[in-house]
C-alpha positions in Angstrom: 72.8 21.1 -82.2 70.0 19.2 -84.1 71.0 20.6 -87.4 74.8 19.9 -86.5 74.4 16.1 -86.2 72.3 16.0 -89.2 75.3 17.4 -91.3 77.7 15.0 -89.4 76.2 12.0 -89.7 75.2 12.8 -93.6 78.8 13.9 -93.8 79.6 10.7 -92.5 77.5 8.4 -94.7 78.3 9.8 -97.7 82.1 10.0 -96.6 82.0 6.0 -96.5 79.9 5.5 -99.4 77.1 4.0 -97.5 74.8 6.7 -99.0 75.1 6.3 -103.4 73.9 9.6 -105.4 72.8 8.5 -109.0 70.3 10.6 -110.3 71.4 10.4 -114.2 71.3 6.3 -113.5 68.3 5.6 -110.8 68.4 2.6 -109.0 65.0 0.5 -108.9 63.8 -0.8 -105.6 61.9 -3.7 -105.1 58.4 -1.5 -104.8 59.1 -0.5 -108.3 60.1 2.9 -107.2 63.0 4.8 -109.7 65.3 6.0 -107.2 68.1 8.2 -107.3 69.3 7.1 -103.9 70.6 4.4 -102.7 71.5 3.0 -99.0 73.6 0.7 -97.1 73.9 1.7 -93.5 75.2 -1.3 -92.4 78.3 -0.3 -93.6 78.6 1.8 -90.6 79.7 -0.8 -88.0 82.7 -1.2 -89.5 83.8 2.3 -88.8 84.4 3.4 -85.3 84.2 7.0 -85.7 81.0 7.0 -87.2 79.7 4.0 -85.6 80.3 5.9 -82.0 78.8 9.2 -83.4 76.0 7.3 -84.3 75.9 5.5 -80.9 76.0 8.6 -78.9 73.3 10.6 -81.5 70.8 8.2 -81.4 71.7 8.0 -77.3 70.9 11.7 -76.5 68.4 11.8 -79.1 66.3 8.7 -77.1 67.2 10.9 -73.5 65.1 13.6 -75.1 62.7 12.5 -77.5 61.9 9.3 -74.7 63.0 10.1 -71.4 60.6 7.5 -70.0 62.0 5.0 -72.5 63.2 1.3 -70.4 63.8 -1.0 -73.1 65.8 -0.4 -76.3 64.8 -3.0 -78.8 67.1 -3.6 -82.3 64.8 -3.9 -85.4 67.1 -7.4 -87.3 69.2 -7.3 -88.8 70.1 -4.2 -89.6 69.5 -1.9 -86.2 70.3 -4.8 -83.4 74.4 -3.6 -83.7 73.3 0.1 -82.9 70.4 -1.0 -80.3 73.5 -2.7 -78.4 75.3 0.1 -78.5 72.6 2.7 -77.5 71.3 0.5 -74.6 75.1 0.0 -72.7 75.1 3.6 -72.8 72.0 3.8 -71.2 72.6 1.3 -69.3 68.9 -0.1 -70.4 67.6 -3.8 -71.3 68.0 -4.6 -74.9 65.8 -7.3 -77.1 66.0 -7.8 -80.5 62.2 -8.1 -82.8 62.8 -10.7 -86.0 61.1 -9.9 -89.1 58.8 -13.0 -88.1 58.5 -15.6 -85.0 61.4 -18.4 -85.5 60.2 -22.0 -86.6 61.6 -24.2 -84.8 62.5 -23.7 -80.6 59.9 -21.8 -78.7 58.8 -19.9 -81.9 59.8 -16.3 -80.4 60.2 -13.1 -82.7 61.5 -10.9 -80.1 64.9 -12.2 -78.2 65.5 -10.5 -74.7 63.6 -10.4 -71.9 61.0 -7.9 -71.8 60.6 -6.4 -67.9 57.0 -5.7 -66.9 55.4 -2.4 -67.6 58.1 -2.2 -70.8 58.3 1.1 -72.5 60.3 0.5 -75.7 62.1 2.5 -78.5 62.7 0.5 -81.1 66.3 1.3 -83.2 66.3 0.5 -87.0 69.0 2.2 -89.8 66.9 3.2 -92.4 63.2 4.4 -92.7 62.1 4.1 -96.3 57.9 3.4 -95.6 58.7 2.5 -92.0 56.7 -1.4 -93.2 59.8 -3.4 -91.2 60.4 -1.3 -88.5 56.0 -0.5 -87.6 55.5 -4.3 -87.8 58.1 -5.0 -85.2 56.4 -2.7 -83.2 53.2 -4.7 -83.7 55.3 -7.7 -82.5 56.1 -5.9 -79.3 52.7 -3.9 -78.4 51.4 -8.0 -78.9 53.6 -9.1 -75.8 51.8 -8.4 -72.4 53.0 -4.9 -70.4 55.1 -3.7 -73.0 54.2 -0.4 -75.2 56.6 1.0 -78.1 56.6 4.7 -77.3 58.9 5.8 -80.1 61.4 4.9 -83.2 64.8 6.2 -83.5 66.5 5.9 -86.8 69.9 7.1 -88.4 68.3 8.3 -91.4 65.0 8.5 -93.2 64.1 9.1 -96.8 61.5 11.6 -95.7 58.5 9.6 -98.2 55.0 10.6 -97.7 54.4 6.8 -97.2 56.2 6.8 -94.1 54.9 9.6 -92.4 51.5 8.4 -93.1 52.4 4.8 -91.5 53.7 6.1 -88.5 50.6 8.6 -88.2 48.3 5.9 -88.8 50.2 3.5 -86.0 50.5 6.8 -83.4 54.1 6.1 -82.9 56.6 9.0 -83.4 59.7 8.9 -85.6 62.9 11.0 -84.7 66.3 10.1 -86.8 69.6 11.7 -87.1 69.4 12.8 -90.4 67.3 12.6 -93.4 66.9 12.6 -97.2 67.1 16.8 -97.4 69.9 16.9 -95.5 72.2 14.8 -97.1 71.8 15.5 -100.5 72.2 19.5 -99.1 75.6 18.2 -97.7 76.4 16.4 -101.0 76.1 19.6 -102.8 78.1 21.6 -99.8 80.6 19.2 -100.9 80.6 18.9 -104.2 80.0 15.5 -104.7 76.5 16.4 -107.2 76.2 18.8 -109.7 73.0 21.6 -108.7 71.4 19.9 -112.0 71.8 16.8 -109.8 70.6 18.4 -106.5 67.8 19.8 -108.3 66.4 16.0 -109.9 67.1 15.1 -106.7 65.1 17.4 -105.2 62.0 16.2 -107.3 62.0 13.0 -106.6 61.6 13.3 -102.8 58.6 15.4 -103.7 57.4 12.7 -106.0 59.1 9.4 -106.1 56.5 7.5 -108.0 56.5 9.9 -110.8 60.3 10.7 -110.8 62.4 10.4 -114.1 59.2 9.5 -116.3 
């Protein structure tokens, strides 16, 4: 079942063009990272099909992964649409954790109220180094009785970064798909050449170095 959702939802990304292949002309990101990828998963919400198999993945995914889970907090901007969605059908609290506290008003960085005791997975759309998403934890595990158990993603780029950031913090990572499985399901489909799949393939093993 596992594998099938990762080909779905990849299936599904690439299918609306939130997920751009472009090995032969990288993008750069703002670390100063060539990159062959590039990702736009907001895209999603404006597709119901995929928005709902999202919904329901990251859903059962949290019912296993974080059965003890009571809180389901939206990373802004980007994960609070899907955190909504998870937590009706859950049929758990929601709050939302801003990049930082607001300015003006009471100054809060995390909207919601936040129950005693609060065991939280936080929902984000994309894990690159896990930097946004690991500092709104830090946010919540700062609020009295509550405790992020757990981040639940639609996709990850698989870095070595992030796995060493969320090792580092003790908080577990589970996403619907990931970096190896959708450039296998772009070359099931034939949207890359296997010279393409192949460069591709190197540069999740070593971004920094990739294309020099």
């Amino acid at each position: 079942m596992a594998l099938k959702i990762e080909k779905q939802i990849a299936s599904g990304l690439l299918k609306i063009n939130a997920v751009t292949l472009s090995p032969k002309d990288p993008f750069t990101w703002a670390s100063g990272i060539k990159s062959p990828i590039y990702t736009d998963n907001r895209l999603t919400i404006g597709y119901p099909e995929l928005r709902t198999q999202i919904a329901d993945g990251l859903a059962n995914m949290i019912k296993i992964a974080y059965p003890e889970a009571t809180v389901i907090g939206g990373v802004a901007t980007a994960g609070i649409p899907h955190a909504a969605l998870v937590a009706d059908r859950l049929n758990l609290p929601m709050v939302y954790v801003r990049s930082k506290p607001k300015d003006h008003g009471q100054g809060r960085q995390i909207e919601g109220q936040l129950p005693a005791n609060a065991k939280v997975v936080l929902i984000d759309d994309l894990i690159s180094t896990g930097g946004s998403v690991l500092d709104a934890a830090k946010a919540v595990d700062k609020e009295a009785d509550a405790k992020v158990i757990g981040v639940a993603a639609i996709f990850t780029y698989e870095l070595s970064d992030s796995t060493k950031n969320f090792g580092d913090a003790k908080i577990p990572l589970t996403t619907l798909t990931n970096y190896s499985s959708l450039i296998e399901q772009a070359k099931d489909e034939s949207l890359i050449t296997p010279e393409d799949h192949e460069s591709l393939v190197k540069w999740r093993e070593d971004p920094w170095s990739w294309g020099k």
